[in-house]
PDB file of N, CA, C, O and CB in Angstrom:
ATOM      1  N   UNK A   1      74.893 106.141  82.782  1.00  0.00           N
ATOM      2  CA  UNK A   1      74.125 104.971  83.138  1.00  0.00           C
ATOM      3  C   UNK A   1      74.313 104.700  84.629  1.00  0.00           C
ATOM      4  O   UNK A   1      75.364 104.904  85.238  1.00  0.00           O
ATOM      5  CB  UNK A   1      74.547 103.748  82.285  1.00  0.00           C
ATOM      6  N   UNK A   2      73.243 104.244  85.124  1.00  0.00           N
ATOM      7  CA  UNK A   2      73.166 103.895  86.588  1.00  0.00           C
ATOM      8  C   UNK A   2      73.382 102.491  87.050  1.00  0.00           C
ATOM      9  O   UNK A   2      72.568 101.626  86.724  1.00  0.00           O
ATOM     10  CB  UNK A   2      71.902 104.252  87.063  1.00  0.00           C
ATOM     11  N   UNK A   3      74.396 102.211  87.768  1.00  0.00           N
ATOM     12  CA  UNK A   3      74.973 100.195  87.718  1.00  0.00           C
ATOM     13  C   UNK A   3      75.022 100.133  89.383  1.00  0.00           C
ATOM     14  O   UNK A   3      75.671 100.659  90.288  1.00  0.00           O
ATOM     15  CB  UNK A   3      77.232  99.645  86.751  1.00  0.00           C
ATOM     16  N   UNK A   4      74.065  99.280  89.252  1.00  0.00           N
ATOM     17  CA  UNK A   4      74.387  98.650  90.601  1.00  0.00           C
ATOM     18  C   UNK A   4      75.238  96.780  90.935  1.00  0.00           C
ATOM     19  O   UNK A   4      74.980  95.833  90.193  1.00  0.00           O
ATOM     20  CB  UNK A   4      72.763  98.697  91.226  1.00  0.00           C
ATOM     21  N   UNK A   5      75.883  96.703  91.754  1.00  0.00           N
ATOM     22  CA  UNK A   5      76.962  96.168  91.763  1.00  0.00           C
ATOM     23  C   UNK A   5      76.511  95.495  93.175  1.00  0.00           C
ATOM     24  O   UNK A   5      76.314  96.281  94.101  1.00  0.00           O
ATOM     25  CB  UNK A   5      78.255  97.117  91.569  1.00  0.00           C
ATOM     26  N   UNK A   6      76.348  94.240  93.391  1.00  0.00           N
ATOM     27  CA  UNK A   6      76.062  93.333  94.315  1.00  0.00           C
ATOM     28  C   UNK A   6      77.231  92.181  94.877  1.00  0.00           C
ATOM     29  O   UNK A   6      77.683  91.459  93.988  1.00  0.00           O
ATOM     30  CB  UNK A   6      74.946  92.718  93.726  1.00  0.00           C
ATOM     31  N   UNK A   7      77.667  91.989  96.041  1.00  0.00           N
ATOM     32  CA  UNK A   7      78.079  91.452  95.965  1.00  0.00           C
ATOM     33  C   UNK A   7      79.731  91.962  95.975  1.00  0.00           C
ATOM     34  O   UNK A   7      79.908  93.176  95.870  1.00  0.00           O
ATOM     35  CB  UNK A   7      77.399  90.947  95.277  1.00  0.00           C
ATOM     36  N   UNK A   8      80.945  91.074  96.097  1.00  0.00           N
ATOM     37  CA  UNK A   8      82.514  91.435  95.742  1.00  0.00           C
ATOM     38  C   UNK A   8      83.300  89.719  96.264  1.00  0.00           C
ATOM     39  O   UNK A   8      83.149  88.825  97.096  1.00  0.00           O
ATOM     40  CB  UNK A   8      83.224  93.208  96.993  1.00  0.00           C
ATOM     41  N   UNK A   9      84.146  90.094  95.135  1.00  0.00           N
ATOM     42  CA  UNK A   9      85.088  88.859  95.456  1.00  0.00           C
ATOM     43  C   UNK A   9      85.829  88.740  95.035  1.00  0.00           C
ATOM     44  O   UNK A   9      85.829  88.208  93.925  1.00  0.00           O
ATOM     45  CB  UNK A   9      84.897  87.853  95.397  1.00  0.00           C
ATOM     46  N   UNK A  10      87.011  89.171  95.665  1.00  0.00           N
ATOM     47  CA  UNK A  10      88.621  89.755  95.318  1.00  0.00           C
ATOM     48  C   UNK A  10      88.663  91.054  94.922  1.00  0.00           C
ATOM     49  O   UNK A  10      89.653  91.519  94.358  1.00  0.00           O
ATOM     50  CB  UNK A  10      89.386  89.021  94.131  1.00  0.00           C
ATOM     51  N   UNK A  11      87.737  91.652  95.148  1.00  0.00           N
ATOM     52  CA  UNK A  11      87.964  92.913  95.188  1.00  0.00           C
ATOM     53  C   UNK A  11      87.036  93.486  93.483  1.00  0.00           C
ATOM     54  O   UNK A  11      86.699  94.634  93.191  1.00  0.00           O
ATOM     55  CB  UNK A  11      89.860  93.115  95.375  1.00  0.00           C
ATOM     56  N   UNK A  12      86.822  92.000  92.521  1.00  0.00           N
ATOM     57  CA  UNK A  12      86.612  92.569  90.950  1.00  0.00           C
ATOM     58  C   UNK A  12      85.331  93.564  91.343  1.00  0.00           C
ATOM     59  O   UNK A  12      85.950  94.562  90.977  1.00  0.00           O
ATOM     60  CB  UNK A  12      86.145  91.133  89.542  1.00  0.00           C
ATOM     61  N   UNK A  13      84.536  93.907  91.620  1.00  0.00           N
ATOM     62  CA  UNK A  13      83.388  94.842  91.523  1.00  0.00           C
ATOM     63  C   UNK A  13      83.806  96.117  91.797  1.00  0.00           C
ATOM     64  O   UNK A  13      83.373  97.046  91.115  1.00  0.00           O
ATOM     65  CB  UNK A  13      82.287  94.524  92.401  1.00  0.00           C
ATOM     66  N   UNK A  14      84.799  96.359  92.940  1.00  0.00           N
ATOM     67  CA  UNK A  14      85.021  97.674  93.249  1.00  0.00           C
ATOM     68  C   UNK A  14      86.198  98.028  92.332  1.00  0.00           C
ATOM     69  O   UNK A  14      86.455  99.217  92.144  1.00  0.00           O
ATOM     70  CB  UNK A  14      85.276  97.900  94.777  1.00  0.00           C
ATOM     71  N   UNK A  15      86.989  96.987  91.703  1.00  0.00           N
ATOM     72  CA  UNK A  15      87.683  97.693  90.392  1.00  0.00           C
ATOM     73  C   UNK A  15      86.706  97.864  89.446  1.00  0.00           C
ATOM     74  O   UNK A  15      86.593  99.046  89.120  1.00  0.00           O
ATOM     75  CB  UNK A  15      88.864  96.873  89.687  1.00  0.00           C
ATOM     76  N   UNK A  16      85.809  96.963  88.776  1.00  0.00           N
ATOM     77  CA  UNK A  16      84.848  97.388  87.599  1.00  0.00           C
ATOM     78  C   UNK A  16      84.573  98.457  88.110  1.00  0.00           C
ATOM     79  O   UNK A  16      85.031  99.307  87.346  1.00  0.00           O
ATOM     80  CB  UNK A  16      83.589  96.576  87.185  1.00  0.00           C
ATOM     81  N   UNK A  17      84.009  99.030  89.108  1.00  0.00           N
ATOM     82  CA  UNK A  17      83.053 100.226  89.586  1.00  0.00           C
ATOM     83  C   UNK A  17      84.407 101.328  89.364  1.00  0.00           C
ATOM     84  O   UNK A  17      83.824 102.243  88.783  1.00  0.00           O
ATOM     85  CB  UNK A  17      82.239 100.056  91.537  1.00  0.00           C
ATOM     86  N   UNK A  18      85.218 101.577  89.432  1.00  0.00           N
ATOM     87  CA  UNK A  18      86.315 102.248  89.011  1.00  0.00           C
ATOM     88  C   UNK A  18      86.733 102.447  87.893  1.00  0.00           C
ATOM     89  O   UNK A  18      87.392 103.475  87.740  1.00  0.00           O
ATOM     90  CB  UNK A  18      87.101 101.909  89.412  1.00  0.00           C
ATOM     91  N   UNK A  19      86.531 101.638  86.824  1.00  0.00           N
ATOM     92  CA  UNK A  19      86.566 101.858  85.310  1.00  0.00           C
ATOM     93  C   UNK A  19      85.455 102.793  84.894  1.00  0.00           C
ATOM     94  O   UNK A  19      85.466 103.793  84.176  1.00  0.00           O
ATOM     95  CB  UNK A  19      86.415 100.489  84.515  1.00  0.00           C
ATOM     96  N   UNK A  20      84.373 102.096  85.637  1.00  0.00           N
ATOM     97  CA  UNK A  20      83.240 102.830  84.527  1.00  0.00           C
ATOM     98  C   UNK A  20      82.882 104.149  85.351  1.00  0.00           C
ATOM     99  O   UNK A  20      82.230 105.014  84.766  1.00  0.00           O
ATOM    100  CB  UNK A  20      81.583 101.759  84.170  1.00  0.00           C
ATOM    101  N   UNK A  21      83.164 104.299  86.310  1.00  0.00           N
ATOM    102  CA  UNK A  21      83.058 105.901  87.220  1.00  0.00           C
ATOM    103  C   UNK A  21      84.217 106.248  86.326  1.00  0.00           C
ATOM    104  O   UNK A  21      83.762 105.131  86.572  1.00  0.00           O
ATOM    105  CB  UNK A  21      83.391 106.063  89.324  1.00  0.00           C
ATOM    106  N   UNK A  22      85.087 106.545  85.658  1.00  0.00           N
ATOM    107  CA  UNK A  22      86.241 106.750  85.066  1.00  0.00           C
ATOM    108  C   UNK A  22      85.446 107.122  83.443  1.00  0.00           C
ATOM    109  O   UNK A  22      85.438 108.240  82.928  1.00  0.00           O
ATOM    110  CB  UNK A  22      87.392 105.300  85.262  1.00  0.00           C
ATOM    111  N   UNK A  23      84.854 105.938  82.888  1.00  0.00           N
ATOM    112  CA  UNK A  23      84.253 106.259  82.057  1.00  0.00           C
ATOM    113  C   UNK A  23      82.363 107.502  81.838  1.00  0.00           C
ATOM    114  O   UNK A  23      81.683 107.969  80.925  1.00  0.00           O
ATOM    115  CB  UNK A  23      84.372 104.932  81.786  1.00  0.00           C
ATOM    116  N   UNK A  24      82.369 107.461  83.409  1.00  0.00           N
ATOM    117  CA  UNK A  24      81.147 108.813  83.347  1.00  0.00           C
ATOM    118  C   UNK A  24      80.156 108.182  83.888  1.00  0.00           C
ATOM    119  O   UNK A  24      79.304 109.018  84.190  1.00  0.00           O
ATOM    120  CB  UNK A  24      80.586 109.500  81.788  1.00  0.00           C
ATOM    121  N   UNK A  25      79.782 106.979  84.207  1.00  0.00           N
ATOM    122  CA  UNK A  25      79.087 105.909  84.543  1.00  0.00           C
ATOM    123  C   UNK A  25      78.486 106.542  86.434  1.00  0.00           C
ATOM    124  O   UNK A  25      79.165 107.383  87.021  1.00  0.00           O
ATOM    125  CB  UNK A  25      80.320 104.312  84.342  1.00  0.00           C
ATOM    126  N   UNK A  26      77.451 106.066  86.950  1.00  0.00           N
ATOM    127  CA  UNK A  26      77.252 106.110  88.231  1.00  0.00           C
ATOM    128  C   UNK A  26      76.882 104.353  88.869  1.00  0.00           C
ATOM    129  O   UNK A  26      76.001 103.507  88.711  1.00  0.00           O
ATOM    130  CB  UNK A  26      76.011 107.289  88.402  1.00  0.00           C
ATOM    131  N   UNK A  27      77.965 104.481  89.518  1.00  0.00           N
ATOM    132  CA  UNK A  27      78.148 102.812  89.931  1.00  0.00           C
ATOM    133  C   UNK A  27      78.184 102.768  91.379  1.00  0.00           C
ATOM    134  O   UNK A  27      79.097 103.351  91.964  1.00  0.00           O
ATOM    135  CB  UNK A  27      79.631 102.033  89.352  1.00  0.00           C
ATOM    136  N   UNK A  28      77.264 102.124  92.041  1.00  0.00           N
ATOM    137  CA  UNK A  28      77.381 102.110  93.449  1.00  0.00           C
ATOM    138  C   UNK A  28      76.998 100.232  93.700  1.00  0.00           C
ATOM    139  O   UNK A  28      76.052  99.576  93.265  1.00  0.00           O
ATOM    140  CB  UNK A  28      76.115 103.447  94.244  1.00  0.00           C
ATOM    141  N   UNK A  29      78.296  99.766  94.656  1.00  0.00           N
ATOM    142  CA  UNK A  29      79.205  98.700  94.983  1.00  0.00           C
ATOM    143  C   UNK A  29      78.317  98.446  96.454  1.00  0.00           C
ATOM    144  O   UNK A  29      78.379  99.113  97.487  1.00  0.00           O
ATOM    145  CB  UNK A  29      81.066  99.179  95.059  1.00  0.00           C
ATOM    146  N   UNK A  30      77.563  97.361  96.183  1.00  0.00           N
ATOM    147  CA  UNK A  30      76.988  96.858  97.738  1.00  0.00           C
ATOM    148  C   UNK A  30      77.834  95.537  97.948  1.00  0.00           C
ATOM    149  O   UNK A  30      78.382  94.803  97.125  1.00  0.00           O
ATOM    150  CB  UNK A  30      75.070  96.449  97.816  1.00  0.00           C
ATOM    151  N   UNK A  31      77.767  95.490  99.132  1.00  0.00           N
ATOM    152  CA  UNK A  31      78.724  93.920  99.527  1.00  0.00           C
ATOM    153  C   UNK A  31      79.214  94.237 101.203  1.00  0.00           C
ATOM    154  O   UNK A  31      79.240  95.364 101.696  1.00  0.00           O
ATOM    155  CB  UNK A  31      80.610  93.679  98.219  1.00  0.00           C
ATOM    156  N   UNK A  32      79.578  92.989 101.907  1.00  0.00           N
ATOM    157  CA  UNK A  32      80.027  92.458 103.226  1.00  0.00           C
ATOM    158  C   UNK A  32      81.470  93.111 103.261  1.00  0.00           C
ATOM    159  O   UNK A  32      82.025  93.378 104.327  1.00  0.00           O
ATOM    160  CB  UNK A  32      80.015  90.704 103.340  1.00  0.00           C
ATOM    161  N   UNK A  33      82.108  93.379 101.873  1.00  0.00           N
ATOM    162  CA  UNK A  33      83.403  93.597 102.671  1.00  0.00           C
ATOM    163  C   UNK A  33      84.335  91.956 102.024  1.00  0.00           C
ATOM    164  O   UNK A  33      85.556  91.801 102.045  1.00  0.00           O
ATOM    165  CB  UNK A  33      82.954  93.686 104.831  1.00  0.00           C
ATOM    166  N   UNK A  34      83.500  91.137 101.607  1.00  0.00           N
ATOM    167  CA  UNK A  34      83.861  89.715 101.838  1.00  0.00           C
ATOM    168  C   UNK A  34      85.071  89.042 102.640  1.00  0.00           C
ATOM    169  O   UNK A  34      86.210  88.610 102.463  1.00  0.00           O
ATOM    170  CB  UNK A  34      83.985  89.276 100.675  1.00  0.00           C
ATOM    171  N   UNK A  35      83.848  89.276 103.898  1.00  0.00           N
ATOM    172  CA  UNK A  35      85.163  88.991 105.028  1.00  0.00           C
ATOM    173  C   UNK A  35      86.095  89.142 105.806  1.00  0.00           C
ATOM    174  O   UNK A  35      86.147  90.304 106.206  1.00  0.00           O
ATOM    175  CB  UNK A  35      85.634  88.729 104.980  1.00  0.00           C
ATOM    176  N   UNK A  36      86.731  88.608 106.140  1.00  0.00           N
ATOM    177  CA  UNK A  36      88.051  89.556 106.755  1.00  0.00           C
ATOM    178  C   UNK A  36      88.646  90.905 105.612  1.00  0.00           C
ATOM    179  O   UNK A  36      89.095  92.001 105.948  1.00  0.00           O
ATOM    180  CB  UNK A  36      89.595  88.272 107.014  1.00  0.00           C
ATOM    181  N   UNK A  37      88.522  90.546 104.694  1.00  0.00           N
ATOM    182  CA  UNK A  37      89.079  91.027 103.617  1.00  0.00           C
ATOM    183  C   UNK A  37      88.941  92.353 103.932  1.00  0.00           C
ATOM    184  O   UNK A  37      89.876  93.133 104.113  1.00  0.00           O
ATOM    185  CB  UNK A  37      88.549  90.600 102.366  1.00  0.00           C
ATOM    186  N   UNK A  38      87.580  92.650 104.009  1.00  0.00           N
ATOM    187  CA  UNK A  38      87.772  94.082 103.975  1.00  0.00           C
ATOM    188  C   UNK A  38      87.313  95.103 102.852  1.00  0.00           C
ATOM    189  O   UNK A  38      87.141  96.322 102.838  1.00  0.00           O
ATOM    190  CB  UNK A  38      89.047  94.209 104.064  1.00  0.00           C
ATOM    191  N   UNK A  39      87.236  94.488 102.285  1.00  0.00           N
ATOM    192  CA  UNK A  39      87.255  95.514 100.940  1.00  0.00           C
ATOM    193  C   UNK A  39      86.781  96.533 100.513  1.00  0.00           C
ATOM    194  O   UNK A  39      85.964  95.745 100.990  1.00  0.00           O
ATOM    195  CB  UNK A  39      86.979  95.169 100.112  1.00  0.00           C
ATOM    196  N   UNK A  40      86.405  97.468 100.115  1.00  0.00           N
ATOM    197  CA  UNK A  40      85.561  99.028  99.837  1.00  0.00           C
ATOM    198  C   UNK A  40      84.468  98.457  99.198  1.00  0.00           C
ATOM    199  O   UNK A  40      84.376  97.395  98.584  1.00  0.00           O
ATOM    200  CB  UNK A  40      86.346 100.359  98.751  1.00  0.00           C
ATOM    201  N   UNK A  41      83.672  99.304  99.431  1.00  0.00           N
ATOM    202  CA  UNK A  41      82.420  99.209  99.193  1.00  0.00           C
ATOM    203  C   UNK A  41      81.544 100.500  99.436  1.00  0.00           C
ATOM    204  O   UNK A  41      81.912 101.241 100.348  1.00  0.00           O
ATOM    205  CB  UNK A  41      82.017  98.159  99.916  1.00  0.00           C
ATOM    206  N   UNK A  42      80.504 100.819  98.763  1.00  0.00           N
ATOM    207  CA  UNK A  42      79.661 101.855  98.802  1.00  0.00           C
ATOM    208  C   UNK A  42      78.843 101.596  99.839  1.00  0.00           C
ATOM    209  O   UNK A  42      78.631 102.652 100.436  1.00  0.00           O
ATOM    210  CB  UNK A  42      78.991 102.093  97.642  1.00  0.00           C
ATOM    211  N   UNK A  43      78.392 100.859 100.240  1.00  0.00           N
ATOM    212  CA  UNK A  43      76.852 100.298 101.124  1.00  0.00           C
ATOM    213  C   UNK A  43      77.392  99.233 101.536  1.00  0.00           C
ATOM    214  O   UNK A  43      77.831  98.312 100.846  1.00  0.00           O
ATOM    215  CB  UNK A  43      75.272  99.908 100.271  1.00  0.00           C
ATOM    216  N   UNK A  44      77.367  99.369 103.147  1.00  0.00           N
ATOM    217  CA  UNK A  44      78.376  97.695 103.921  1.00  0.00           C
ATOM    218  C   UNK A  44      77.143  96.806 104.174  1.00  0.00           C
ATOM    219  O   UNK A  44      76.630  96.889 105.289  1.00  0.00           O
ATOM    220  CB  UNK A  44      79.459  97.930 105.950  1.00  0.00           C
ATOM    221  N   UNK A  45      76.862  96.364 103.698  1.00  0.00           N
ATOM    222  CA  UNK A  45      76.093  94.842 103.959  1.00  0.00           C
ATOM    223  C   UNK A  45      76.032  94.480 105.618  1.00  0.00           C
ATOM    224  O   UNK A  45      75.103  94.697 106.395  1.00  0.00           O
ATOM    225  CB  UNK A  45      77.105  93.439 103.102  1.00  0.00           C
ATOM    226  N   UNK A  46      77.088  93.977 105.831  1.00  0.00           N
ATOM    227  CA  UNK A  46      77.241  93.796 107.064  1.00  0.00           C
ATOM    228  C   UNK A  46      77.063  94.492 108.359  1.00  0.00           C
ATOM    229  O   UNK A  46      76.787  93.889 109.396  1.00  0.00           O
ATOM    230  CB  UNK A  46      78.061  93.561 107.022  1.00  0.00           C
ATOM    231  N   UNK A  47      77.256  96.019 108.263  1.00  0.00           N
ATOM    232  CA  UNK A  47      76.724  96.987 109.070  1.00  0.00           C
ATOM    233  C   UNK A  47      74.804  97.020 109.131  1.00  0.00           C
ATOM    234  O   UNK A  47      74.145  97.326 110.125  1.00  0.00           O
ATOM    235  CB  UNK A  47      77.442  98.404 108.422  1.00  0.00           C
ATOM    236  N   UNK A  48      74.365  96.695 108.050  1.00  0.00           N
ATOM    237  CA  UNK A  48      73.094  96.630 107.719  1.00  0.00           C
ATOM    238  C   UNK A  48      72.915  95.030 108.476  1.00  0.00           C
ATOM    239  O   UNK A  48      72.035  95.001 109.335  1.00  0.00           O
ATOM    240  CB  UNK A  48      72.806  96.864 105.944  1.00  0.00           C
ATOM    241  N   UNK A  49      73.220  94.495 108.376  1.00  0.00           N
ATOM    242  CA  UNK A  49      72.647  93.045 109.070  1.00  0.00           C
ATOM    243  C   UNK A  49      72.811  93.063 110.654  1.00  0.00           C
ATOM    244  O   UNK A  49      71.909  93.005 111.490  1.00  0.00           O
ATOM    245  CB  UNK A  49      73.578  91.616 108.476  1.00  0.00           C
ATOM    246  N   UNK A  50      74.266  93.163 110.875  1.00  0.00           N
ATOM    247  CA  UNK A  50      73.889  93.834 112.710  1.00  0.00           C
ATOM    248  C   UNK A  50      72.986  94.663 113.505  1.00  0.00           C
ATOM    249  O   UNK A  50      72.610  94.701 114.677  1.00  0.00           O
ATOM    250  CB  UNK A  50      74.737  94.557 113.152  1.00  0.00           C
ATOM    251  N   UNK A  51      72.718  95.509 112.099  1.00  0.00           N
ATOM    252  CA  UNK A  51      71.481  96.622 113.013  1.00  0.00           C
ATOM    253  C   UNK A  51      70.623  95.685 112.900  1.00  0.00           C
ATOM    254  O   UNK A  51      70.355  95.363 114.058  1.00  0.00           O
ATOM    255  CB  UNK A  51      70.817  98.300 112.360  1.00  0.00           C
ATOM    256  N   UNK A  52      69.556  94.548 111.622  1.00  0.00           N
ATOM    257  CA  UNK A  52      68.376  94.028 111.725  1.00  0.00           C
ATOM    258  C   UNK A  52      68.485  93.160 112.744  1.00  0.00           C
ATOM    259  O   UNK A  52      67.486  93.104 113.461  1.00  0.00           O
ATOM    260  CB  UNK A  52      67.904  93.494 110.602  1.00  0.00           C
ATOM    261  N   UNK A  53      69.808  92.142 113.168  1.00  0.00           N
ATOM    262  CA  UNK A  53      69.968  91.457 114.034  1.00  0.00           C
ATOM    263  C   UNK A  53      69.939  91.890 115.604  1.00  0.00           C
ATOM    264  O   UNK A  53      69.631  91.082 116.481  1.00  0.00           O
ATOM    265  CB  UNK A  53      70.919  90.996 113.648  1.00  0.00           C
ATOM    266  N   UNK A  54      70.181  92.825 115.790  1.00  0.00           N
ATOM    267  CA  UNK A  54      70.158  93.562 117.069  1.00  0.00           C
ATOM    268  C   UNK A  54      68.478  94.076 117.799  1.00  0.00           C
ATOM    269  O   UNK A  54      68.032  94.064 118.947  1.00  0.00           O
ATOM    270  CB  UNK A  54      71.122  94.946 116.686  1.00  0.00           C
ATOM    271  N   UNK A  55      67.890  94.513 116.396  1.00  0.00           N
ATOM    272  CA  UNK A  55      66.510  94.907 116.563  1.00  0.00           C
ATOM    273  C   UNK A  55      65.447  94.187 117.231  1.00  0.00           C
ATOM    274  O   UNK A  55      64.315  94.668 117.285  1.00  0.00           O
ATOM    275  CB  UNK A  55      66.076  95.086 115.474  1.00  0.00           C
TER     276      UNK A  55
END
């Protein structure tokens, strides 16, 4: 199954996305990072908004 994943906060999406890639699943994790935080992610949000902002 194909899951897309919007969004992160505390990190729960990029652990769900780790269970079910575990379970055979194709899960790809969009999100900012939320923040300083940092967090992993498949597709950085935020890299994507500096380029439209810059344009």
């Amino acid at each position: 199954m194909r899951i897309l994943l919007l969004g992160d906060y505390s990190n729960v999406h990029w652990t769900l996305a780790e269970g079910l890639r575990a379970l055979g699943h194709e899960v790809c994790v969009v999100s900012d990072g939320d923040g300083w935080k940092n967090y992993r992610r498949d597709v950085d949000l935020k890299k994507i908004c500096e380029i439209s902002v810059t344009k």
